[in-house]
VEXDRENRO-115996 format. One line per field, with one value per residue (C-alpha): residue number from 1; residue in three letters; x, y, z negated. Coordinates in steps of 0.2 Angstrom, whole numbers. Each point is the difference from the previous one (the first is absolute). Layout:
REM VEXDRENRO-115996
nr <- c(NUM,...)
rest <- c(ALA,...)
x <- c(X,...)
y <- c(Y,...)
z <- c(Z,...)
//
This chain:
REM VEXDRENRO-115996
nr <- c(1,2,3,4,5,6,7,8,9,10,11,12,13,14,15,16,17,18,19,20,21,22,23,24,25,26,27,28,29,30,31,32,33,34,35,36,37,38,39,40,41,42,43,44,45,46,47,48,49,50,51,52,53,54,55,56,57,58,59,60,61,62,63,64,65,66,67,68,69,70,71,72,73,74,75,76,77,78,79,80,81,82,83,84,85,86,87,88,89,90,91,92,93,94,95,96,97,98,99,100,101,102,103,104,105,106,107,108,109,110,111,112,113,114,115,116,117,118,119,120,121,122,123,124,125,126,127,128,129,130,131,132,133,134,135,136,137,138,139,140,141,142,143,144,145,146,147,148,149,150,151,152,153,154,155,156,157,158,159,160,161,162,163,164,165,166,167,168,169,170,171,172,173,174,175,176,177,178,179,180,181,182,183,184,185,186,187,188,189,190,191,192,193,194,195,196,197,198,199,200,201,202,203,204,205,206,207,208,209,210,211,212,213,214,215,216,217,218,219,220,221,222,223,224,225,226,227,228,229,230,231,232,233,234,235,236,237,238,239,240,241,242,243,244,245,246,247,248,249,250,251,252,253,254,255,256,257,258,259,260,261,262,263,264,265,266,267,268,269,270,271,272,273,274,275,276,277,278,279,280,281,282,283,284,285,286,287,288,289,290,291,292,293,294,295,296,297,298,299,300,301,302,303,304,305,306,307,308,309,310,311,312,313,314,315,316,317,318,319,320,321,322,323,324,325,326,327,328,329,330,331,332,333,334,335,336,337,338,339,340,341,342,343,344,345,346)
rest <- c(UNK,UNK,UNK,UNK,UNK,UNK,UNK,UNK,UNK,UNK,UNK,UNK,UNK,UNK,UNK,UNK,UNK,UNK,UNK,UNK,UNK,UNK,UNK,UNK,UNK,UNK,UNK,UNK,UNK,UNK,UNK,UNK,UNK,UNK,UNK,UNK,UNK,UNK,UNK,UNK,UNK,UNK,UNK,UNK,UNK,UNK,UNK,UNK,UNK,UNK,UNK,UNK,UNK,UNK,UNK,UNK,UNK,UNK,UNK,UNK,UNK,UNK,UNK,UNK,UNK,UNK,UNK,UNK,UNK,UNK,UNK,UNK,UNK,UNK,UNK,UNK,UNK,UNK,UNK,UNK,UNK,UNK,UNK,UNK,UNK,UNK,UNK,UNK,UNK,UNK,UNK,UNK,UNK,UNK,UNK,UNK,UNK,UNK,UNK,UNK,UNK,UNK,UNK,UNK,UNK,UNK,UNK,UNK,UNK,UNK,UNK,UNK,UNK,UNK,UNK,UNK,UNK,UNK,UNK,UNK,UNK,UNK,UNK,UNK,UNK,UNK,UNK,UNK,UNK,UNK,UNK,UNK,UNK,UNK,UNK,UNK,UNK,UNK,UNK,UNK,UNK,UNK,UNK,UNK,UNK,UNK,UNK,UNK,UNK,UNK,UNK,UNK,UNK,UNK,UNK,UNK,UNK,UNK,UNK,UNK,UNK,UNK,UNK,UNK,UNK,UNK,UNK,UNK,UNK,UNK,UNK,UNK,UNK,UNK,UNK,UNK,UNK,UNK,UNK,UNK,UNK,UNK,UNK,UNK,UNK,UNK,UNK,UNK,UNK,UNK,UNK,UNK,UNK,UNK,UNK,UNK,UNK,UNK,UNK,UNK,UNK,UNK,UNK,UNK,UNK,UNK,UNK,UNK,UNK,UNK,UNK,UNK,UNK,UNK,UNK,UNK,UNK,UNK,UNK,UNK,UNK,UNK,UNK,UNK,UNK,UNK,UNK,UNK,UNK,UNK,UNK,UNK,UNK,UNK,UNK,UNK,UNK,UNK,UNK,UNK,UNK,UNK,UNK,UNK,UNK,UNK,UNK,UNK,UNK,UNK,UNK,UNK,UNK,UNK,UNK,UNK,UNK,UNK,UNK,UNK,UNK,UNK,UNK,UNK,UNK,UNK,UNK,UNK,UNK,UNK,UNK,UNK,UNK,UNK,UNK,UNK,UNK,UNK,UNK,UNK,UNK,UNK,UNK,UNK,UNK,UNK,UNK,UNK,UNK,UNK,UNK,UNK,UNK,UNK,UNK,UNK,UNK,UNK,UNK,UNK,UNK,UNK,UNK,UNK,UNK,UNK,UNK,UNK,UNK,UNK,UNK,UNK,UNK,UNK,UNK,UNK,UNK,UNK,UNK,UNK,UNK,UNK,UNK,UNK,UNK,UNK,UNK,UNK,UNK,UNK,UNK,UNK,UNK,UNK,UNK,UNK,UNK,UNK,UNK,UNK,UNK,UNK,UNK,UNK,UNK,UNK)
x <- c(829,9,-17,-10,12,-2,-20,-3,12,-7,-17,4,8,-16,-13,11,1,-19,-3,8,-6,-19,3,9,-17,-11,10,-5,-16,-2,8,-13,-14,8,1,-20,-6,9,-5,-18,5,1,19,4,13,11,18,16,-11,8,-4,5,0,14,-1,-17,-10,-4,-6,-3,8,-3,5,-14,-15,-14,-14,-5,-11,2,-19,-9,11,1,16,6,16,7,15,10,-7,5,-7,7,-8,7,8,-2,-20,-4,-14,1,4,1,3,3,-2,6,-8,-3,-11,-8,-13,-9,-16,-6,8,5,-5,10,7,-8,15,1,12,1,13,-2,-6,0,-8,1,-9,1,0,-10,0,-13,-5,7,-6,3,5,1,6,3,4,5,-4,-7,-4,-7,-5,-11,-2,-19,-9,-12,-14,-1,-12,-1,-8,7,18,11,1,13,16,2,9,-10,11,-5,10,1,9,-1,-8,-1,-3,-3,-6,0,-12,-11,2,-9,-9,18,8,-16,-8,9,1,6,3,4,4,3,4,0,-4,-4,-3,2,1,13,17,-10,-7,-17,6,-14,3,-7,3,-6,-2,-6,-2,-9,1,-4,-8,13,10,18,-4,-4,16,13,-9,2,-19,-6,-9,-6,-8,-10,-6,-3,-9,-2,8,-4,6,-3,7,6,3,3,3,2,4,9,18,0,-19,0,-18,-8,-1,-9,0,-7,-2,-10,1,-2,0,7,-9,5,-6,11,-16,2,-13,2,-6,10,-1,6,5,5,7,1,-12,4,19,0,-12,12,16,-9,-2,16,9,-14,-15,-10,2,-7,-16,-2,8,-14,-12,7,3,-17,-10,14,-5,-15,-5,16,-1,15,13,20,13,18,-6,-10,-17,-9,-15,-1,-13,-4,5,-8,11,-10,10,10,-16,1,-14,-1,-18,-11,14,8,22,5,7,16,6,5,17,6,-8,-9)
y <- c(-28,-16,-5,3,-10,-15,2,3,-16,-10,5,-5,-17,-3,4,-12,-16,5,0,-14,-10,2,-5,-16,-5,8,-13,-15,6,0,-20,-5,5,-7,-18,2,3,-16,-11,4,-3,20,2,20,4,15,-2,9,8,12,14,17,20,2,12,6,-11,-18,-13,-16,0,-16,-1,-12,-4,-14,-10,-20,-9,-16,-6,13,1,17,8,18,7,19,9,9,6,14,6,15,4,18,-4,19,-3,-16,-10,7,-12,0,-13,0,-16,0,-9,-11,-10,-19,-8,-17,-1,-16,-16,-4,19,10,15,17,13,16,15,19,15,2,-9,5,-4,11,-5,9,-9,4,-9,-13,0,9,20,1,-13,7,-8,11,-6,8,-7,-17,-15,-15,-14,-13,-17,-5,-10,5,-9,-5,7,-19,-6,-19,7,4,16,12,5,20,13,12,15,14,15,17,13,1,-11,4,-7,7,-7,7,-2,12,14,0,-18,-7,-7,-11,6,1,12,-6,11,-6,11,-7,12,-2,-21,-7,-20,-8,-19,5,9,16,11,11,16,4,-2,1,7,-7,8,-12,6,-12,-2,-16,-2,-11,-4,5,-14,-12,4,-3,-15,-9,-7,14,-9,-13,12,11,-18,-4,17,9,19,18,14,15,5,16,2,-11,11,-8,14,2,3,11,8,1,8,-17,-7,-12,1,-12,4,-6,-12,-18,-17,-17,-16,-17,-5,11,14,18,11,17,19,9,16,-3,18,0,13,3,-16,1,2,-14,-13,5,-3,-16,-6,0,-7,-16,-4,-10,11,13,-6,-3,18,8,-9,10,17,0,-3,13,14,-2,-3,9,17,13,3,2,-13,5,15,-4,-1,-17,-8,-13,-13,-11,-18,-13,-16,-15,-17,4,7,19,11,18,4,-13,-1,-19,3,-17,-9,-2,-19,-8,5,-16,-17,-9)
z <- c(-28,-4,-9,12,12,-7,-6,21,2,-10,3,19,-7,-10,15,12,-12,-3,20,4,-16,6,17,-6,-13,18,11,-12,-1,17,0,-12,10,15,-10,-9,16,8,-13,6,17,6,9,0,12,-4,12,-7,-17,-9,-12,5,-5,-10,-12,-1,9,1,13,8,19,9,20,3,-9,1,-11,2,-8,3,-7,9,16,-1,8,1,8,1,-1,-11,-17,-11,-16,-12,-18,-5,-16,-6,4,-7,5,18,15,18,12,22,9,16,16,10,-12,4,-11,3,-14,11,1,20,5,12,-16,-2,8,-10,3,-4,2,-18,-17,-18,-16,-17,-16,-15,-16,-15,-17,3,18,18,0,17,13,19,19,13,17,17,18,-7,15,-5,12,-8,13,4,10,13,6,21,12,4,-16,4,-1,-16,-9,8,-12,0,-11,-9,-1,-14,1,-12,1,-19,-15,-18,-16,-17,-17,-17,-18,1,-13,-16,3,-12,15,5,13,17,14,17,16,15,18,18,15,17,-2,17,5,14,7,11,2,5,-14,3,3,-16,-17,-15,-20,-15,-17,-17,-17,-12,-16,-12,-16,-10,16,-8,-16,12,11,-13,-9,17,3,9,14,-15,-11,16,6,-20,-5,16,0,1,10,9,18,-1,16,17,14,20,14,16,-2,16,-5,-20,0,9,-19,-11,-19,-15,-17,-15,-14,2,-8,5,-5,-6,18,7,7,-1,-8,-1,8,13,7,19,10,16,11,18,4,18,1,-13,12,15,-11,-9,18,8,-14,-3,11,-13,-14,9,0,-19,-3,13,-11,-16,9,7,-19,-7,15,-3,-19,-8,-8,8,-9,4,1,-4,8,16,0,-4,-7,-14,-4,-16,2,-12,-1,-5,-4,18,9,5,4,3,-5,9,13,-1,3,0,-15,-9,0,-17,-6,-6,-1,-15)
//
C-alpha cells in the first residue's frame, strides 16, 4: 500500500508539473502570435488572458476580445472569450464568445452590431486538416447601416439600420469522407430569420436549410488561395440541398438540388431540379415578408405548377421541374427564369 502511495503521489506530482508546464509554452505561443501579427500591422486584443482548466482541461480565457488591422481598417470588438481543448480527447476544441460584438470592415462607416444569447465554436482536429469545424449560435441580431435613396431624388440617401434577426444559426464544415481530406462538405441552417429596416420585425419568418458540397474545396481552404484558385480554375460542386420555408408554415417550401459549376468569369452552369410545395401559402407568406420578391417568386411558382411532375417534399405534396443553368441564364423548358449575376468580378 505504501507503493502504491507514493506511485498515485507521484503520478499526481507528474500530471500537475506536466499541466502547468504546457500552459506556460501555450501562453508564449500565444505572445508570439500576438507579436507576428503586430509586425504586420494586425493588433489582437485579449484583456486579463489567462489559461485555464486545471487538471484536465486547458484554455485560453480572455475578458475582452478584439482584431485591428491597421492597413485595412478593419476593427472588431466583443466580449469575453473562452476556449477549452479536452486534454484526455486530444485534437478536440471548443470555444464561447460572448456579446455584444462591433465590427467596422469600411473606413469612416458607422460599425456592424452583432449580439446573441449564446455562441460557440468546436473543431475537431485531424493529422493534416480540421474533420469537423462547427458554430452554433442562439438568438443572433445583427444590424448592418445602409443608405436609402429619397422619394425626392434631388436630396441625399437616408441612413437606416438594417436589422437581421434568428432565432438560431448554424454552421458546419468537415472533408468529405473517402475524397482523402479534399473535398468539402459544408452545411449551413437558419430558423426563424426575419429583416426589417426598423425596430419592428414582421411577425413572419423564415428557415433556411444548405447542404453543398465542393469538389477540391477542403485543399483549397487550408492552402489559403481559396477565392484565387476558383477565380483561377473555376470550381465544381453539387447543391445537395437549399431548402426556404415558413417558419410558422413549413409545408410553404422551396428546394434546389443539382450539380453545378462555377466559371473563371464568375457564371454558374449547372441542372437543378426545383420542387415546391404549397405554391399558394408560399406566395401569401413570400408576400408579407417582401413585396418585390414576390413577383419574381410567382414567376418561378407559376412554371413549377404548371411544367413540374408531382412528387412529395419532405412529405407534402409538390411538383418539381428541370432547371437548365446556362453561364447564369435559367430556364425551365422554354420558360426564360431570370439570370444569376456573375459571382465575382474579372
Amino acid at each position: 500500500m505504501k507503493w502504491l502511495a507514493v506511485a498515485v503521489a507521484a503520478g499526481i506530482g507528474l500530471w500537475t508539473g506536466g499541466w502547468f508546464y504546457v500552459a506556460s509554452i501555450s501562453a508564449d505561443q500565444i505572445d508570439k502570435v500576438i507579436q507576428s501579427a503586430a509586425r504586420f500591422g494586425v493588433t489582437i486584443t485579449c484583456e486579463n488572458r489567462s489559461i485555464r482548466g486545471f487538471p484536465f482541461r486547458m484554455g485560453l480565457f480572455c475578458d475582452q476580445t478584439g482584431v485591428e488591422a491597421q492597413e485595412q481598417a478593419f476593427v472588431t470588438k466583443a466580449g469575453a472569450l473562452r476556449t477549452v481543448a479536452l486534454l484526455y480527447k486530444p485534437g478536440n476544441i471548443i470555444a464561447e464568445l460572448d456579446g455584444p460584438a462591433e465590427a467596422s470592415p469600411v473606413p469612416d462607416a458607422k460599425p456592424i452590431k452583432l449580439d446573441w444569447d449564446s455562441l460557440r465554436a468546436s473543431v475537431r482536429l485531424g493529422l493534416s486538416v480540421p474533420q469537423q469545424i462547427s458554430l452554433v449560435g442562439l438568438n443572433l441580431e445583427v444590424a448592418i447601416p445602409v443608405l436609402l435613396a429619397s422619394s425626392d431624388a434631388a436630396a441625399e440617401p437616408l441612413a437606416a439600420m438594417l436589422k437581421l434577426k434568428s432565432n438560431q444559426g448554424a454552421v458546419h464544415l468537415r472533408p468529405t469522407p473517402e475524397s482523402e481530406d479534399r473535398d468539402l462538405d459544408l452545411a449551413f441552417q437558419v430558423r426563424d430569420f426575419k429583416n426589417a429596416l426598423a425596430s419592428v420585425f414582421p411577425e413572419a419568418g423564415f428557415d433556411v436549410d444548405v447542404d453543398l458540397h465542393l469538389t477540391d474545396g477542403m485543399a483549397r481552404a487550408v492552402s489559403g488561395a481559396f477565392d484565387q484558385q476558383i477565380m483561377q480554375f473555376g470550381q465544381d460542386g453539387e447543391i445537395r440541398k437549399v431548402r426556404i420555408a415558413s417558419h410558422a408554415d413549413p409545408t410553404s417550401q422551396i428546394e434546389l438540388s443539382g450539380p453545378f459549376r462555377i466559371d473563371t468569369d464568375g457564371l454558374v452552369t449547372g441542372k437543378m431540379d426545383l420542387s415546391v410545395s404549397n405554391p399558394a401559402g408560399l406566395l401569401d407568406y413570400v408576400s408579407s415578408v417582401d413585396e418585390q420578391a414576390a413577383a419574381s417568386v410567382k414567376q418561378i411558382v407559376n412554371a413549377v405548377t404548371a411544367f413540374g411532375q408531382p412528387g412529395k417534399l419532405n412529405g407534402t405534396p409538390s411538383r418539381t421541374v428541370k432547371i437548365d443553368i446556362d453561364k447564369g441564364k435559367m430556364r425551365a423548358g422554354f420558360i426564360p427564369l431570370g439570370e444569376i449575376p456573375p459571382l465575382f468580378g474579372t
